[in-house]
C-alpha positions as CSV (number, residue, x, y, z in Angstrom):
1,X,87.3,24.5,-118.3
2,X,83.4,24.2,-117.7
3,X,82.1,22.1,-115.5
4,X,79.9,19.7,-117.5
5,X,76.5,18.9,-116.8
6,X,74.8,15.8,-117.2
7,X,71.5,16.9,-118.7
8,X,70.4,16.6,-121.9
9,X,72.8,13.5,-122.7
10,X,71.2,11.2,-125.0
11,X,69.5,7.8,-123.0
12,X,71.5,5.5,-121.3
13,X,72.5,2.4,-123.4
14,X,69.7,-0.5,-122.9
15,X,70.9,-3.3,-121.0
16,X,69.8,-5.9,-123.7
17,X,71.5,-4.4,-126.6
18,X,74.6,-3.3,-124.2
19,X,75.0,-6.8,-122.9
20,X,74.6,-8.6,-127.0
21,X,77.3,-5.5,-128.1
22,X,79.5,-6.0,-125.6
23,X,79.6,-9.9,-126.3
24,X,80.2,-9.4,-129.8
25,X,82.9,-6.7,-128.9
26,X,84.9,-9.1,-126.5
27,X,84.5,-12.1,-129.2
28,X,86.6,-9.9,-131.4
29,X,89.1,-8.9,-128.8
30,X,90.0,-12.6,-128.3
31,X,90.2,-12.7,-132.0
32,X,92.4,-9.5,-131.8
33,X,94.6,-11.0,-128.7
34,X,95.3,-14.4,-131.3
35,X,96.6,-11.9,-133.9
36,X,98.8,-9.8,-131.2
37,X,99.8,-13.5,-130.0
38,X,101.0,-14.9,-134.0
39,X,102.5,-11.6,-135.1
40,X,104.6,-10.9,-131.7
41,X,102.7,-7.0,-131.9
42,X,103.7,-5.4,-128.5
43,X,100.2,-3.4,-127.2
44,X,100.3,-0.9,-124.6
45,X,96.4,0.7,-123.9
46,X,96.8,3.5,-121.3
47,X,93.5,4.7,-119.3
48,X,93.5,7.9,-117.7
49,X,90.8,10.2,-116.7
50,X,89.1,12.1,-113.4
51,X,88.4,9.3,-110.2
52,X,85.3,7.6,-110.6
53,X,85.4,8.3,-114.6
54,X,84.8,4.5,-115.2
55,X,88.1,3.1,-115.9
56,X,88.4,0.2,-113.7
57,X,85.0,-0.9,-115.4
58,X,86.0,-0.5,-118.7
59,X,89.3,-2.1,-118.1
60,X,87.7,-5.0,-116.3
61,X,85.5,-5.4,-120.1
62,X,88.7,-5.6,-122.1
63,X,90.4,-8.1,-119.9
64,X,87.4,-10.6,-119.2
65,X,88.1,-12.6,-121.8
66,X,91.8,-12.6,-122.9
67,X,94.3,-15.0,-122.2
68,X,95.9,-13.9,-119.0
69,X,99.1,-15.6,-120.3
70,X,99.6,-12.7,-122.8
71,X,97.4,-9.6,-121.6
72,X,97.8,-8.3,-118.4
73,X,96.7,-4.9,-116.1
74,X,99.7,-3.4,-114.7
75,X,98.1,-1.1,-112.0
76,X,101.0,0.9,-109.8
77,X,101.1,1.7,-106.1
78,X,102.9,4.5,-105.0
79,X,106.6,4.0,-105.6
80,X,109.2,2.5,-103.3
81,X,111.7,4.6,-102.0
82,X,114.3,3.0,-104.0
83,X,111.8,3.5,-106.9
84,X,111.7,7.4,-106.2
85,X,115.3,7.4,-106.6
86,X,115.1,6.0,-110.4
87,X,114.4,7.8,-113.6
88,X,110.8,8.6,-113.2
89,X,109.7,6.6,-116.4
90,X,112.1,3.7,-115.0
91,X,109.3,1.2,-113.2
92,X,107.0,1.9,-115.8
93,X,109.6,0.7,-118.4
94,X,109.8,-2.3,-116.9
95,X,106.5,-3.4,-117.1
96,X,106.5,-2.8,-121.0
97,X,104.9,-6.0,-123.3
98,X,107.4,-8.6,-124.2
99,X,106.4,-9.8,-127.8
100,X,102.6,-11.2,-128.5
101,X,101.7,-9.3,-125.4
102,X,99.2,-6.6,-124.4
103,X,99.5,-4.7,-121.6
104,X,96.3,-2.4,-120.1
105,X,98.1,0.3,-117.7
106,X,94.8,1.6,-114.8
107,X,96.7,4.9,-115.0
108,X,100.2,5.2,-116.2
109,X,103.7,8.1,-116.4
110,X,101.1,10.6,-116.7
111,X,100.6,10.5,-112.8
112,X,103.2,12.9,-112.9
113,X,101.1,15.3,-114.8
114,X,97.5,14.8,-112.8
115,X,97.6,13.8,-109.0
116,X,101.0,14.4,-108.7
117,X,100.9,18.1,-110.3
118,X,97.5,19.0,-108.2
119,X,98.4,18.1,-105.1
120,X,102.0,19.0,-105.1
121,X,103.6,15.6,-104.8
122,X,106.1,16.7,-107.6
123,X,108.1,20.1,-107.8
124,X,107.8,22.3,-110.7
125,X,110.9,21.3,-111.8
126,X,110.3,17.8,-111.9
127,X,106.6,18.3,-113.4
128,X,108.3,20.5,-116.5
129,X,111.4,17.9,-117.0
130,X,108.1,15.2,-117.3
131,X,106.2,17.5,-119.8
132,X,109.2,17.8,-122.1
133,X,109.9,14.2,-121.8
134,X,107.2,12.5,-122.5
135,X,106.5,13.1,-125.7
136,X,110.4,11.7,-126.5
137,X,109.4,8.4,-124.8
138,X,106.5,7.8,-126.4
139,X,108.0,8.1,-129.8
140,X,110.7,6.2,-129.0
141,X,108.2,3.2,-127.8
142,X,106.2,3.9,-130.9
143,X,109.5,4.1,-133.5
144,X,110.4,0.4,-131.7
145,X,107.0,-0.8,-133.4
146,X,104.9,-0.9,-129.3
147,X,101.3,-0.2,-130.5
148,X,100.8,3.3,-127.7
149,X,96.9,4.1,-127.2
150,X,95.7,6.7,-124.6
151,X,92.2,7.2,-123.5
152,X,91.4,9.7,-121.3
153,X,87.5,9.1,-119.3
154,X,85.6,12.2,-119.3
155,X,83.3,12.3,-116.5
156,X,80.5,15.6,-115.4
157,X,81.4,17.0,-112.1
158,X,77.1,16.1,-111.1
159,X,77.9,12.1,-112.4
160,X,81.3,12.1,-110.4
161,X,79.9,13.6,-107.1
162,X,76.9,10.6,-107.5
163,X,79.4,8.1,-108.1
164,X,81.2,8.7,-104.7
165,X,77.7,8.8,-103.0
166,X,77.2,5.7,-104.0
167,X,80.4,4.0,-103.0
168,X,79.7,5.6,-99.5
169,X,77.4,2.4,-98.4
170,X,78.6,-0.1,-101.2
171,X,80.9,-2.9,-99.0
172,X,81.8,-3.8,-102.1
173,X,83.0,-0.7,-103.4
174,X,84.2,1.3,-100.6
175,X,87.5,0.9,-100.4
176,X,87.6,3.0,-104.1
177,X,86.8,6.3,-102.1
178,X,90.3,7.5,-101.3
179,X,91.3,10.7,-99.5
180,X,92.6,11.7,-102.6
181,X,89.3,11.0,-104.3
182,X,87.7,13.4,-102.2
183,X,90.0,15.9,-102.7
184,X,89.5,16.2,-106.3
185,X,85.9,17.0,-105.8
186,X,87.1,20.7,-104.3
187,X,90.1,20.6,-107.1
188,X,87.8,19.8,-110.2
189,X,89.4,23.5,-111.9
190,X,92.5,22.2,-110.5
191,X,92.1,18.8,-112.6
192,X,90.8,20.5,-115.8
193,X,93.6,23.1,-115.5
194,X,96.3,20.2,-115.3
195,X,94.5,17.8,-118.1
196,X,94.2,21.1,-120.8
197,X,97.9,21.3,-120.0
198,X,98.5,17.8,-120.2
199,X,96.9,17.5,-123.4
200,X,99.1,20.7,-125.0
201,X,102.4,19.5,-124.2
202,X,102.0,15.3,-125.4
203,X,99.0,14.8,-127.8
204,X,101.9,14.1,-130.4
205,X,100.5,12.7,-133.6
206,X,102.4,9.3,-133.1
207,X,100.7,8.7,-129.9
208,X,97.4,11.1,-129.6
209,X,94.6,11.1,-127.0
210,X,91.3,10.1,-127.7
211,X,88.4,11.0,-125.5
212,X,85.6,9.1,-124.1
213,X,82.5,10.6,-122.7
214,X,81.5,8.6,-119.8
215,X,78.6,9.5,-118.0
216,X,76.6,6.7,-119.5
217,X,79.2,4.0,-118.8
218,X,77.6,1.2,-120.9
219,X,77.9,3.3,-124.0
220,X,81.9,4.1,-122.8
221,X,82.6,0.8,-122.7
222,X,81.3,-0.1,-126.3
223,X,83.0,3.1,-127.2
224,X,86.3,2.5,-126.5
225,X,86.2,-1.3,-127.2
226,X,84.9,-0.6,-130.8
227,X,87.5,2.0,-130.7
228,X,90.7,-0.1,-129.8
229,X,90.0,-2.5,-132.1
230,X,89.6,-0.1,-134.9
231,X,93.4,1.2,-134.1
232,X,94.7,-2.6,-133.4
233,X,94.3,-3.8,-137.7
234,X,93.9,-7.2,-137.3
235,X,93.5,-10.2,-139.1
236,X,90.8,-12.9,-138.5
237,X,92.5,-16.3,-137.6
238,X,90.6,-19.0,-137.5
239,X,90.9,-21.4,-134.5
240,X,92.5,-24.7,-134.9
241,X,90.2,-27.6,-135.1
242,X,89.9,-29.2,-132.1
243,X,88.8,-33.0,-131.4
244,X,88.2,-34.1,-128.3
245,X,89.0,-37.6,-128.0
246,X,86.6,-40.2,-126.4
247,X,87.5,-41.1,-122.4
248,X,89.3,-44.6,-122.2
249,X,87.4,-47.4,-120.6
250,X,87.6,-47.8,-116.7
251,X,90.9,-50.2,-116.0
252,X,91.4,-51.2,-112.5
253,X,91.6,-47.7,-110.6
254,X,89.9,-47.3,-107.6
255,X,89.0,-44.0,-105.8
256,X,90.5,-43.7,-102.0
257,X,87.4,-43.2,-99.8
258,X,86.2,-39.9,-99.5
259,X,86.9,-39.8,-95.7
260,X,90.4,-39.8,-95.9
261,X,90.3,-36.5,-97.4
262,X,89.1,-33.0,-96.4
263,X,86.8,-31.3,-98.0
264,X,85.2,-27.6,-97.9
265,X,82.0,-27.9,-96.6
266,X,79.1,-27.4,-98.4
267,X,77.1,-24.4,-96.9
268,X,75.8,-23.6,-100.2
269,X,73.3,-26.2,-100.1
270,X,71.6,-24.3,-97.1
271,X,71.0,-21.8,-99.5
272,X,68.6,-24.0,-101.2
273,X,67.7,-25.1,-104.7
């Protein structure tokens, strides 16, 4: 595969109009989520995609707004050792949607077929066995009525290399550039050889992958939201009304003094305002 090249993309996504799309785009997630929640629809989103391809971002975007009580990220470590003596698909299983329930997986099974294939953390045999298997899993989930989306990020070798510059001096973001992260910058052929593959053996018709171009990560996130809720048909329910009822009058309670509690101290009034 090519290495892509970020020139000649079209101009990033103003801020304004990103910011007013990206509103009306999570408004109608919630709206979604209340559907998901009356019907009992079982949603799994999985994001895949090359390190520093803007998943976490765009996962963060979907999530913001939804009721944690019925969406939530499931985001794996490297298994136990009693884990790596399960079916592989085994913890992943586990952390399925129960009904009314969305579940956003920050990479997912197909490990097995990225990471684990380029730097040898699985043997052949056990990458093949995943290849064939996959695809039987996912229609199962699918056949049991689960909603199964896959996204892979596409990211430019040029944007991914300034990505990791960046997190080089970012506090904040540091901790993102892994060992493993590095490594994929001398594996990139490596990566595209394993994802072309990847793609061949389960981009099955009842569960296929859809591609984002992220470079311009404003415009991926719009992308994929506009895109999930496209594949997620749902109804508009309109909210409940809701009254709030007037505070009672004041009885006889009286607040212990504030002395005889602690309390964090203020330091952000130093700040000034």
């Amino acid at each position: 595969m090519a290495k892509k090249k970020a020139g000649g993309h079209p101009p990033r996504v103003p801020k304004k109009r990103y910011e007013a799309e990206l509103t009306r785009l999570q408004i109608e997630l919630v709206e979604m989520q209340q559907w998901v929640i009356a019907t009992g629809r079982r949603v799994v989103v999985i994001f895949e995609g090359r390190d520093a391809a803007g998943k976490g971002g765009a996962i963060k975007r979907v999530m913001e707004y939804l009721n944690p009580r019925h969406a939530r990220i499931v985001a794996l470590p490297q298994p136990s050792e009693r884990e790596r003596g399960q079916w592989y698909f085994q913890r992943y299983i586990e952390r399925l949607p129960t009904a009314g329930e969305i579940v956003l997986m920050d990479r997912s099974w197909y490990n097995r077929a990225g990471v684990e294939r380029v730097m040898g953390y699985s043997t052949d045999d056990e990458y093949q066995r995943f290849l064939r298997q996959v695809p039987v899993v996912e229609r199962l989930l699918v056949d049991d009525g689960i909603l199964l989306l896959k996204y892979w990020f596409s990211v430019s070798d040029d944007v991914q290399q300034n990505r990791f510059a960046a997190r080089v001096d970012d506090p904040l973001r540091r901790w993102k550039l892994s060992p493993t992260d590095l490594e994929s910058i001398k594996r990139w052929e490596d990566y595209s050889r394993a994802k072309d593959a990847m793609f061949a053996a389960t981009d099955i018709p009842e569960a296929p992958w859809w591609t984002i171009e992220s470079d311009d990560k404003r415009a991926s996130r719009i992308n994929l939201i506009s895109h999930l809720l496209s594949q997620i048909r749902h109804e508009r329910a309109d909210p409940e009304k809701v009254a709030i009822p007037d505070r009672p009058p004041a009885t006889d309670y009286q607040r212990p003094p504030r002395e005889q509690h602690q309390h964090v101290p203020d330091v952000a009034s130093a700040l000034g305002r």
